[in-house]
C-alpha positions in Angstrom: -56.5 -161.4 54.5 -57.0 -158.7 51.8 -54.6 -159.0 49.0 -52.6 -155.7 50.0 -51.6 -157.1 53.2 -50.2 -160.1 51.8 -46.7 -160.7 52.0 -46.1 -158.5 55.4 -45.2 -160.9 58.2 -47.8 -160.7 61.1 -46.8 -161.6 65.0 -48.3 -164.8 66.4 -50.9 -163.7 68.6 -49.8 -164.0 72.1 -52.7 -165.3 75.1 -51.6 -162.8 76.8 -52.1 -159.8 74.2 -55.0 -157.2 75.0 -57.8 -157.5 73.0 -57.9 -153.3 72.7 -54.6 -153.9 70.9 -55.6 -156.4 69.2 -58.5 -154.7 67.8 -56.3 -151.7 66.9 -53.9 -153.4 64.4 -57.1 -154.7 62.9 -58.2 -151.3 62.2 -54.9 -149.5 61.6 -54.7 -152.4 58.7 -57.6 -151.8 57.3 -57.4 -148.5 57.2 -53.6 -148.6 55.4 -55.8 -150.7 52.8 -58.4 -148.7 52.2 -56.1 -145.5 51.8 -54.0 -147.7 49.5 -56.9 -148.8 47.7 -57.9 -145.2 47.5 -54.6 -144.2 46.0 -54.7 -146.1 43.0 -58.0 -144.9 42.5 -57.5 -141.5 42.1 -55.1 -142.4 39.3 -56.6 -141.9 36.1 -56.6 -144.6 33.7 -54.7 -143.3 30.5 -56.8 -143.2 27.1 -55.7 -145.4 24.1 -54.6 -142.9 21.4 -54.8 -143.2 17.6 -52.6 -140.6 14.8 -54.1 -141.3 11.4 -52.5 -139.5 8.9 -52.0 -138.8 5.2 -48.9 -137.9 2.9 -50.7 -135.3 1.0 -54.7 -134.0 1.1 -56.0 -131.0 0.3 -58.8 -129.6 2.6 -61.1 -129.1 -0.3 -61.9 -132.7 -0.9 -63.6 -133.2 2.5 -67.6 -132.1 2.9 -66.6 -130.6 6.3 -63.9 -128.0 5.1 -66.0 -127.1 2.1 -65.8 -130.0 -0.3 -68.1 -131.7 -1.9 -71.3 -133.3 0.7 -70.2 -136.8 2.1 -66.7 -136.5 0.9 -65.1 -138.1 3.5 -67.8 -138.8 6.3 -66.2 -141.1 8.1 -63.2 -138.8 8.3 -65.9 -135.6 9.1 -67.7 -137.1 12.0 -64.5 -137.3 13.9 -65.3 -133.7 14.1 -69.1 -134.2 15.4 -67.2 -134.8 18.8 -64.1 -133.3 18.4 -62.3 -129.6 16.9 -61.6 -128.8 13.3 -59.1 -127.0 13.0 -60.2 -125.1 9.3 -56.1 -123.0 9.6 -53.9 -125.7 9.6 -50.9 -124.4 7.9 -47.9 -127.8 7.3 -44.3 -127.1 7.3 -44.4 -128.0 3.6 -41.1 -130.4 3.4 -41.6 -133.5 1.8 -42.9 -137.1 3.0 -40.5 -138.3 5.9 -39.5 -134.9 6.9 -43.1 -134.3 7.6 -43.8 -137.4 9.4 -40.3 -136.5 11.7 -41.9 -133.3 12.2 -45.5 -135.0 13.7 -43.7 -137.4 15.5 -41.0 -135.1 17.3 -43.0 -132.1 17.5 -39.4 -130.2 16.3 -39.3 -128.5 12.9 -37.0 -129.9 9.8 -34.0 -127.5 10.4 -34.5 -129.3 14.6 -34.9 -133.1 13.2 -32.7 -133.0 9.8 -34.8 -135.7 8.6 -34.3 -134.9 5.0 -36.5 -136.8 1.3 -33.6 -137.8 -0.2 -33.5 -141.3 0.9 -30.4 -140.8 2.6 -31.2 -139.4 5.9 -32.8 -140.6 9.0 -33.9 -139.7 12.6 -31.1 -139.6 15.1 -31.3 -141.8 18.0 -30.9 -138.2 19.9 -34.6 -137.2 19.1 -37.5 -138.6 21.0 -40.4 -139.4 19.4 -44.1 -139.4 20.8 -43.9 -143.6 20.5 -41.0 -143.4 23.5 -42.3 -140.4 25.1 -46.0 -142.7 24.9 -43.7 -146.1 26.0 -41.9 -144.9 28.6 -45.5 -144.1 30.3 -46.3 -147.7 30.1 -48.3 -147.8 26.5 -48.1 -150.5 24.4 -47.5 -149.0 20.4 -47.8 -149.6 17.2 -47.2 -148.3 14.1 -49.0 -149.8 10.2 -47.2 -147.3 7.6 -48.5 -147.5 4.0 -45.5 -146.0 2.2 -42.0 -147.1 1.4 -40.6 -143.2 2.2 -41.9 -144.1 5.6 -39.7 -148.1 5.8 -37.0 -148.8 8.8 -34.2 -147.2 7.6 -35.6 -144.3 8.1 -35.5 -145.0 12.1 -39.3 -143.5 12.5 -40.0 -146.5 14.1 -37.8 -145.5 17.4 -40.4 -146.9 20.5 -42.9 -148.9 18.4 -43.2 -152.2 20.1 -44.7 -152.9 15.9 -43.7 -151.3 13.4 -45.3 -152.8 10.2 -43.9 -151.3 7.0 -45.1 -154.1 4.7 -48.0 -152.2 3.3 -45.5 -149.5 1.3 -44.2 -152.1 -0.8 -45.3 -152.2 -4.5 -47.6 -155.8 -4.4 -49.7 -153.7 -1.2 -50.2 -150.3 -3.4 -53.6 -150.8 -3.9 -57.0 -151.1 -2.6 -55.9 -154.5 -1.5 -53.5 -152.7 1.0 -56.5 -150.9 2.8 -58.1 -154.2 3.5 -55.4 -155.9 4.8 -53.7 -152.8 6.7 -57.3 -152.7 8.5 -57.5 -156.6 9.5 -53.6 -155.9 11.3 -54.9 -153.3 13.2 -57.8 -154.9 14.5 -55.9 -158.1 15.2 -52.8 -156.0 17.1 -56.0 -154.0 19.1 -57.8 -157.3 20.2 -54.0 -159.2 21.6 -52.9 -156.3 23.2 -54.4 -154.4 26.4 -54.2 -150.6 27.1 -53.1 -148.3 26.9 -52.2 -148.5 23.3 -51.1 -145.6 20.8 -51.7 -146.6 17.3 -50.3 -144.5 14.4 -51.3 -145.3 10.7 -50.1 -143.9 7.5 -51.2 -143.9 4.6 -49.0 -142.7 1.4 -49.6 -140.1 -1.2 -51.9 -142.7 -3.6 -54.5 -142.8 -1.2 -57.7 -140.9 -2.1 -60.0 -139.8 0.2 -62.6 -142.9 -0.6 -60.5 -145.1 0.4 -59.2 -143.3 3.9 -62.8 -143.1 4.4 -63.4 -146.9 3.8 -60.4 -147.8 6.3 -61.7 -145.8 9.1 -65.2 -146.7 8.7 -63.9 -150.4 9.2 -61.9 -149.6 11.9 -64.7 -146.7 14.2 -66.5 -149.9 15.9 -62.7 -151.6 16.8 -61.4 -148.1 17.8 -64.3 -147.8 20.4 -65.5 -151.3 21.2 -64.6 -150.7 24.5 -66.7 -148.3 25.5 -64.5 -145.6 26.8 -63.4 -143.9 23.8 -59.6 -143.1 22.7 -58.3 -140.2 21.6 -58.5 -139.8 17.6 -56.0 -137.0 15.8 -55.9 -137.1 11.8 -53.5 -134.5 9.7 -52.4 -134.4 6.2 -48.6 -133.6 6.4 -49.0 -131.5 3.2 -51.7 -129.9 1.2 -52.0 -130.7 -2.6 -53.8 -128.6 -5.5 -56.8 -130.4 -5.5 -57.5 -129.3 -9.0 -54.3 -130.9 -10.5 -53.6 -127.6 -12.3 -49.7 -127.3 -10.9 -47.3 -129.7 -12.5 -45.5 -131.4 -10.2 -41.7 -129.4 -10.1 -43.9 -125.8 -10.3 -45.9 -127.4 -6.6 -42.7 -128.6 -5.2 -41.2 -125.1 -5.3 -43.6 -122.5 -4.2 -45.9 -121.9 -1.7 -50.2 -121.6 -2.1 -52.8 -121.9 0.2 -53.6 -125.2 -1.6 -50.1 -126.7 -0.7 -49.8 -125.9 2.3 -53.1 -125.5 4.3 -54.2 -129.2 5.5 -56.9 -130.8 7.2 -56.3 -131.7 10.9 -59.1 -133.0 13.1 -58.6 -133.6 16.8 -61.2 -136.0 19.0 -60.3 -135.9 22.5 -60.8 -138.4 24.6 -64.1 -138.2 26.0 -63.1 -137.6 29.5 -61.5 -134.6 27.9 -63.6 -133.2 25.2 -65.5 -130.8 27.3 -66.2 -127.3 26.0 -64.0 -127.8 22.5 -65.6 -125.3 19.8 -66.8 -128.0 16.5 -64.4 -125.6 14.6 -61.2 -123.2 15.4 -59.7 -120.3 13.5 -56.7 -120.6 15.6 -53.2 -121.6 13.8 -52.7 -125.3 14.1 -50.3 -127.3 12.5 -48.9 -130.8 12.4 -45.9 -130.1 14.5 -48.8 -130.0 17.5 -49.2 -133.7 17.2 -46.5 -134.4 19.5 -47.3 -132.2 22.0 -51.0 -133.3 21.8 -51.2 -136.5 22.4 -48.5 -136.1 25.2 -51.1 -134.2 27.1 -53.7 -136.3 26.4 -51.8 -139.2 27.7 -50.6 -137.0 31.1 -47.6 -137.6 30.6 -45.5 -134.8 32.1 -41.8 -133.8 32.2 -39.1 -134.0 29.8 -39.0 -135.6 26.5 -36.1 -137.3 26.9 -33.1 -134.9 26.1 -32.6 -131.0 26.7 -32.1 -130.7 23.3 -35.2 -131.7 22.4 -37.0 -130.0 25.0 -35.1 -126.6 23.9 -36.1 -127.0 20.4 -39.8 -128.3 20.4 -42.3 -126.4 18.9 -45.8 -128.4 19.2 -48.9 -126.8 21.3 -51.6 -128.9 22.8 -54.7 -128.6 20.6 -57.1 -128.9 23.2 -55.7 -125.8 25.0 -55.3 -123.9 21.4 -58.9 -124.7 20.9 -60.1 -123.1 23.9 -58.4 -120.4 23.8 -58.8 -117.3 21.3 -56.0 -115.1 19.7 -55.1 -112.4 22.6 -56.3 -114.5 25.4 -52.9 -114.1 27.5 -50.8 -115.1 24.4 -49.1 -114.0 21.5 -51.2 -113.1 19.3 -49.3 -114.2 16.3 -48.3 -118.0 16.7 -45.5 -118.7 13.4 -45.8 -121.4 11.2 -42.3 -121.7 9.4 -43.2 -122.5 5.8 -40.6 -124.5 3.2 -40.9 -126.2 -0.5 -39.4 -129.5 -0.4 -37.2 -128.2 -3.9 -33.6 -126.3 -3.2 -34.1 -123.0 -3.1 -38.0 -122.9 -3.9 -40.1 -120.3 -2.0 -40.2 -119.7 1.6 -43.1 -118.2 4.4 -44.4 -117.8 7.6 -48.1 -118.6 8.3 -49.7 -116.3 11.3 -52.9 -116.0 12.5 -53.9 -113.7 10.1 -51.6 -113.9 7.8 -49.9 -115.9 4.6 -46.8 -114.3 4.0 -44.4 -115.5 1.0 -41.7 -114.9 -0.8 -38.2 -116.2 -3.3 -35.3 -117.7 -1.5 -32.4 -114.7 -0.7 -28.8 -115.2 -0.3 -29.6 -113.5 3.1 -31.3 -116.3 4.5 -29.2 -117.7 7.3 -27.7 -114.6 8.0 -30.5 -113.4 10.6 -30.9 -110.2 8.8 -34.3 -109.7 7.0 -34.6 -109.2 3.4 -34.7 -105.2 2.5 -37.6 -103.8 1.3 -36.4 -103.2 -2.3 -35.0 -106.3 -2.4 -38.8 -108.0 -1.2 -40.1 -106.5 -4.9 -37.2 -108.9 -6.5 -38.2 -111.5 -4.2 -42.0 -111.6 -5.2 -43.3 -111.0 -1.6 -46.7 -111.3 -1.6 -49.1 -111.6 1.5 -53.0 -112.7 1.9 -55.0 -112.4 5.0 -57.4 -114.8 6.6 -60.9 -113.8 7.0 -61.6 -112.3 10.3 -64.9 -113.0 12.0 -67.2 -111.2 14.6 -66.1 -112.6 18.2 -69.0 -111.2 19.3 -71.7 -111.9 17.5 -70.4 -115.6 16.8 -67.9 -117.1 19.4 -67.1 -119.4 16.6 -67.0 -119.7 12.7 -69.5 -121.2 11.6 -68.0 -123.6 8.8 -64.3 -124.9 8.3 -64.5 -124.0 4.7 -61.7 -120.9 4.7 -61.5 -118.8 1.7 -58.8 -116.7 2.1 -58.3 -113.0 0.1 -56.2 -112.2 -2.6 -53.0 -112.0 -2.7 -51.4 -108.6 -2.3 -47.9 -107.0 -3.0 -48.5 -103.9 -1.7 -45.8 -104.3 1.0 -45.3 -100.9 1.5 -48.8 -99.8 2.4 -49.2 -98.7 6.2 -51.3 -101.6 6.9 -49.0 -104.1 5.5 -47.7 -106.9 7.7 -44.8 -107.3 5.8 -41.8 -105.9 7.8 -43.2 -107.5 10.7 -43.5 -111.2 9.2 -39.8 -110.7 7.1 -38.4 -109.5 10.9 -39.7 -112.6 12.0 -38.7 -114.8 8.7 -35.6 -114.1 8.7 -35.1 -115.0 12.6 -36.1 -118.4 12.1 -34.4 -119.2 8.9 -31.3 -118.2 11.0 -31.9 -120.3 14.0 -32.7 -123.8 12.9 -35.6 -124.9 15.3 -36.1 -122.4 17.4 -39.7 -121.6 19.0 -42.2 -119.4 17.8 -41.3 -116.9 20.7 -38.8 -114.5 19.1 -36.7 -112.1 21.4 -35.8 -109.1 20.3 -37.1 -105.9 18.8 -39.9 -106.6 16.8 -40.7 -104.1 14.2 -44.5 -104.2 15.0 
């Protein structure tokens, strides 16, 4: 008897039963088996997932966003088969704040997850490990920094959550190694589908990120089908060491707050991505990413959330261009991690900046003669020919200069403070401002 129809009672044959009748429970069976059968076919097997990322990294010390050749090749060639995203703009905040950010897909003032050692994630936000664990993934999480430990309740759905490698006795090249030899030990006992995040804190160089993946790349896709790879830096750095430490921590450059962020698809999925994309990214999209990835559908878990959550799928932003049925400005909210340090948006085209106001909160933008006080200052991104090349050729961005000519007629200025000032009044809310915007 085939293994579906085991367990359903079946009436003794009776001598005296017709053998048409017979033979038609026979092949009414059968076919409830096969349709069965076909059923659970048609359901896809989910991909194994894996979110590396990195305290701090500036995109000039990888080969493929314009940095020296075969820095970071291991890290590069996730890119052969995936997107780079070369405008990737981070909220800025510091450490855990960041990594709440990734994980919830909701913006600091949604999360509150402050860097003052004192906050932590509220059992009210879902992160992508539940969202992942609900759908029947098995997780785990190997976190190289002690910003990143318990208390800080990031580990909220991790069936692991191994914090060991932050303490002071792992902060070295030592840490790497052993980090590497978990994950491959965790992969090998547990089946799919699994999620995997690893972190790595702000002393890890680029060398030895590339070493750990390198070791890991034949674990990751030993089994032949391939999972689904994201890496981001949660914030940029200057990669030239020329801003002291307090001066970075309170103001705004393209150096501290564009990152790298790299997206592999699973392979099932990877069809038609561009090798590179101009279009704003960001690593509030990791949430929403790898939910897609893993098909999981509905709601994450609290209308809250759900009201609040910002992320975008990057396989869809990939495909898509500027225009293409959407706004064509997606906003990046941009903060310092210092009280009262600078604040921007990042758009499209745009890096806007400029001073803290006593009018933030209040809704109301900051008036223009005020903005001169406030050191507004914008740059734009380069723009490139559609037409003559669907895509940029290289990841390696080199924004203009910045301006403060925020009065001229082709200034976005009014339009980007309308829009600052919104979301510096409503902590969390989505990039889709109602309204009249003073376009």
């Amino acid at each position: 008897m085939p293994w579906l129809m085991r367990g359903i009672p079946v009436a003794a044959e009776s001598p005296r039963t017709a053998p048409g009748r017979a033979r038609g429970h026979a092949a009414l069976g059968a076919w409830l088996a096969i349709a069965l059968l076909g059923c659970q076919a048609d359901q896809p097997t989910r991909p194994d997932l894996i979110l590396i990322t990195i305290d701090t990294l500036s995109t000039e010390r990888l080969a493929c966003f314009g940095g020296e050749k075969e820095a970071g090749r291991s890290l590069c060639a996730l890119g052969n088969e995936g997107t780079l995203f070369a405008w990737a703009a981070a909220p800025g905040r510091g450490e855990s704040s960041s990594a709440s950010t990734a994980l919830t897909g909701l913006a600091a003032r949604a999360h509150g997850v402050a860097d003052d050692g004192q906050s932590f994630l509220a059992d009210a936000h879902t992160t992508i490990a539940e969202t992942l664990s609900r759908a029947g993934y098995r997780t785990a999480a190997f976190v190289a920094s002690a910003r990143l430990n318990r208390s800080r309740r990031l580990d909220q759905g991790f069936d692991r959550y191994d914090d060991r490698f932050g303490r002071p006795m792992h902060a070295n090249t030592r840490e790497r190694t052993e980090m590497a030899s978990s994950v491959q030990s965790w992969i090998a006992s547990t089946p799919s589908p699994r999620f995997i995040w690893i972190h790595l804190g702000r002393a890890a160089e680029p060398v030895q990120l590339d070493r750990l993946l390198s070791r890991l790349s034949h674990t990751f896709d030993d089994d032949g089908r391939g999972p689904g790879v994201l890496f981001a830096a949660l914030r940029g750095e200057d990669p030239h060491g020329r801003e002291s430490p307090t001066l970075r921590d309170a103001t705004i450059q393209w150096s501290t707050h564009r990152v790298p962020l790299i997206w592999r698809p699973p392979p099932t999925q990877n069809a038609n991505l561009p090798r590179i994309s101009l279009r704003l990214a960001s690593p509030i999209d990791v949430a929403a990413t790898l939910r897609t990835a893993a098909r999981v559908s509905g709601e994450l878990g609290s209308d809250l959330d759900e009201a609040l959550f910002e992320g975008r799928d990057l396989t869809h932003l990939a495909r898509s261009h500027a225009g293409d049925g959407e706004r064509e400005d997606r906003l990046v909210l941009l903060e310092t991690s210092a009280a009262g340090g600078e604040v921007g948006l990042a758009s499209e085209t745009h890096l806007y900046v400029r001073s803290h106001s006593t009018l933030d909160g209040s809704g109301q933008p900051v008036p223009t003669a005020e903005l001169f006080d406030r050191r507004a200052r914008f740059a734009a991104l380069p723009i490139y020919d559609r037409l003559r090349h669907p895509a940029p050729r290289s990841a390696a961005l080199a924004p203009g200069p910045w301006r403060e000519d925020i009065l001229d007629a082709q200034s976005p200025v009014p339009r980007l403070e309308f829009h600052l000032a919104r979301r510096l009044d409503e902590p969390g809310r989505s990039d889709h401002p109602n309204g009249e915007d003073p376009r």
